[in-house]
N, C-alpha and C positions, 0 to 999 in steps of 0.2 A: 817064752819070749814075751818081752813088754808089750805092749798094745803100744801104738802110735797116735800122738795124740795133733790134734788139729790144732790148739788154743795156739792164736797168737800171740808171739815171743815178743813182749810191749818195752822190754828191759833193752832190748841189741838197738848197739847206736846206729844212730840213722832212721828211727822208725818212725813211723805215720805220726805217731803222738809226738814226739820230741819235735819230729819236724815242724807238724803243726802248732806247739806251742811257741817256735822259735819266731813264726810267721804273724803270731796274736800279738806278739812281745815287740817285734819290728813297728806292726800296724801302729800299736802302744807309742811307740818310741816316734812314728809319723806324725798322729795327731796333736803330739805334747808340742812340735814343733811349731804347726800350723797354730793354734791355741797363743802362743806365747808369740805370736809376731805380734808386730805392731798395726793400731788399725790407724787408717787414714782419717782426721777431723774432718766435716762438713766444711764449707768455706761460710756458704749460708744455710738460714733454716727456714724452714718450707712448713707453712701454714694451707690448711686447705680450708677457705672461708667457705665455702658453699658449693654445691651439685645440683645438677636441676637437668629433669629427662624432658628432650622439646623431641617434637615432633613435625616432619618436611611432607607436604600432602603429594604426589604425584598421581601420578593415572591408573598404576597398579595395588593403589591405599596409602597407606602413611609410613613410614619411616624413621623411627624411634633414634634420636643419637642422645649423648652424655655432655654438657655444657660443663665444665668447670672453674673455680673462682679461684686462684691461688695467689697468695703473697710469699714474697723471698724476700730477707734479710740478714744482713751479717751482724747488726746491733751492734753498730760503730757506725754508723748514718747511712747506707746505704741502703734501700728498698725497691722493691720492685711491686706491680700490679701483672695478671695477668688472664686472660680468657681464653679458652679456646674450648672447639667442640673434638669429639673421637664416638667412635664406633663402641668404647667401654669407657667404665670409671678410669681403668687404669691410664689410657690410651690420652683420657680428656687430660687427666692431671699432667702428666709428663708433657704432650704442648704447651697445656698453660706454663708450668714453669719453664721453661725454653723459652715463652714468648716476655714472664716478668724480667728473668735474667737480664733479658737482650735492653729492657729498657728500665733499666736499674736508677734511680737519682740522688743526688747526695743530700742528707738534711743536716746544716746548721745546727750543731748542738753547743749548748753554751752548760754548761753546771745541771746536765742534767735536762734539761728544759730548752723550749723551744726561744730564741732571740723577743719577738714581738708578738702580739695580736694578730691574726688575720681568718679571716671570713671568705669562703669561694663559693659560689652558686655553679652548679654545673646541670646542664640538663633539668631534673625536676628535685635533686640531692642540693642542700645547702648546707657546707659543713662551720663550724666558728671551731677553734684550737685558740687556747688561751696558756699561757705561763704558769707554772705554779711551783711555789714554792718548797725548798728541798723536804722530803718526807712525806710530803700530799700522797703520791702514786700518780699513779694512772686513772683520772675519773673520765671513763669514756666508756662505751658498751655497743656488743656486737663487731661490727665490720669494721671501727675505727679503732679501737681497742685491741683484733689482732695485727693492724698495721702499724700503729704504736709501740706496740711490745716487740715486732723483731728490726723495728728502728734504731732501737738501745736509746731512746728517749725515757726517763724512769719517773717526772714528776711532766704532771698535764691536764690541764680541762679542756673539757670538751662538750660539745652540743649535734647533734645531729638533727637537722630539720626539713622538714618539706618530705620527700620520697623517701622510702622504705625499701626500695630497688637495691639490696645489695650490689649491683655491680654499678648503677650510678655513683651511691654512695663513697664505695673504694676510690673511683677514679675521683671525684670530687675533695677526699683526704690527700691524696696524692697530690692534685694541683694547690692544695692549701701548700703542703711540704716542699712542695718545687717554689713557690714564688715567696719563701722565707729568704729572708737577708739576713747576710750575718752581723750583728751587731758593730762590729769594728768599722763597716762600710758605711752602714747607714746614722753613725754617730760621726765620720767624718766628713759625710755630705750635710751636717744641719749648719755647720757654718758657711759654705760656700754659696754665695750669691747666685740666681740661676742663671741662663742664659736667654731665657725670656725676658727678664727684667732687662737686662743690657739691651738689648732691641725694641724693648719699650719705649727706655729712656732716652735712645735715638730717635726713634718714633717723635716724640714729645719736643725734643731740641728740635730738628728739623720744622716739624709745623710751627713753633715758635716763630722759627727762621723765616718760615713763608711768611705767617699773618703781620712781620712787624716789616717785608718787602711791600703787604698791599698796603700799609698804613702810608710807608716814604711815598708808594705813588699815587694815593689819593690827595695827597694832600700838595 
């Protein structure tokens, strides 16, 4: 009589192997899916200017949280500034951008470059932004430099003066950007006469009016 043998039969359909390769083959055929979808673009891009661990004194020691500095922009004039604290790195960054989003502002772009000159003092941060001509770049550094770049601003001078305070600094580039005008407006206000002048010139006829009343009646 044959002996009876144990070895399993890997050939009969249906078996552990077949099945399980049928199963790696599926898996195969899952991932190629997932892979070849399409991914979502950002809308804005997220700079993270700075981190910094503060610490809250209370009555059982100190209290370590995460401060973080973020800027968002979509570099087509829109930017944002942003602070906030969190219990981690991760926790600070994701308020702060929640917080730039919420207060985004539009910058005036003309060819590249900002419309005029302008200089903002804020707190102890003095920033000056100046015009520059196509090809320059970007002559700015640190904190002003990444709020520039996701501006979609691409030719620029710049100066940074007085305080060193990254987060004065930032809000101080920001209200430079916020109080830019755009050329078209402030070219067609240089010919319009003001509205003080007209109430001067009233001013002026009027007292005439009076001093040549006191002369009729002095006389």
């Amino acid at each position: 009589m044959a002996e009876p043998t144990n070895a399993p039969q890997n050939n009969r359909p249906g078996g552990r192997q077949g099945g399980g390769q049928d199963r790696r083959g599926g898996g195969g055929r899952r991932n190629d899916r997932t892979s070849n979808a399409p991914r979502e673009e950002k809308q804005f891009e997220e700079i993270v200017i700075g981190i910094d661990r503060v610490a809250r004194v209370v009555k059982g020691g100190r209290r370590f949280r995460f401060k973080a500095l973020v800027v968002v922009g979509d570099k087509k004039g829109k930017v944002g500034v942003g602070v906030s604290k969190g219990a981690d790195v991760q926790v600070a960054v994701q308020k702060a951008t929640d917080v730039a989003k919420k207060h985004l502002i539009h910058v005036p772009i003309k060819n590249g470059t900002i419309p005029h000159d302008v200089e903002i003092k804020l707190s102890g941060a003095r920033v000056l932004l100046k015009p520059a001509s196509s090809g320059t770049g970007v002559i700015a550094g640190g904190v002003v430099r990444n709020i520039i770049g996701v501006s979609g601003i691409s030719d620029l001078l710049s100066k940074s003066l007085g305080s060193s305070n990254k987060v004065n600094i930032a809000y101080a580039t920001i209200e430079a950007l916020r109080s830019l005008v755009p050329r078209d407006q402030w070219l067609s206000q240089q010919g319009k006469p003001k509205k003080a002048a007209k109430s001067d010139e009233v001013k002026t006829t009027s007292v005439k009016d009076a001093d040549e009343k006191k002369g009729e009646g002095n006389e």
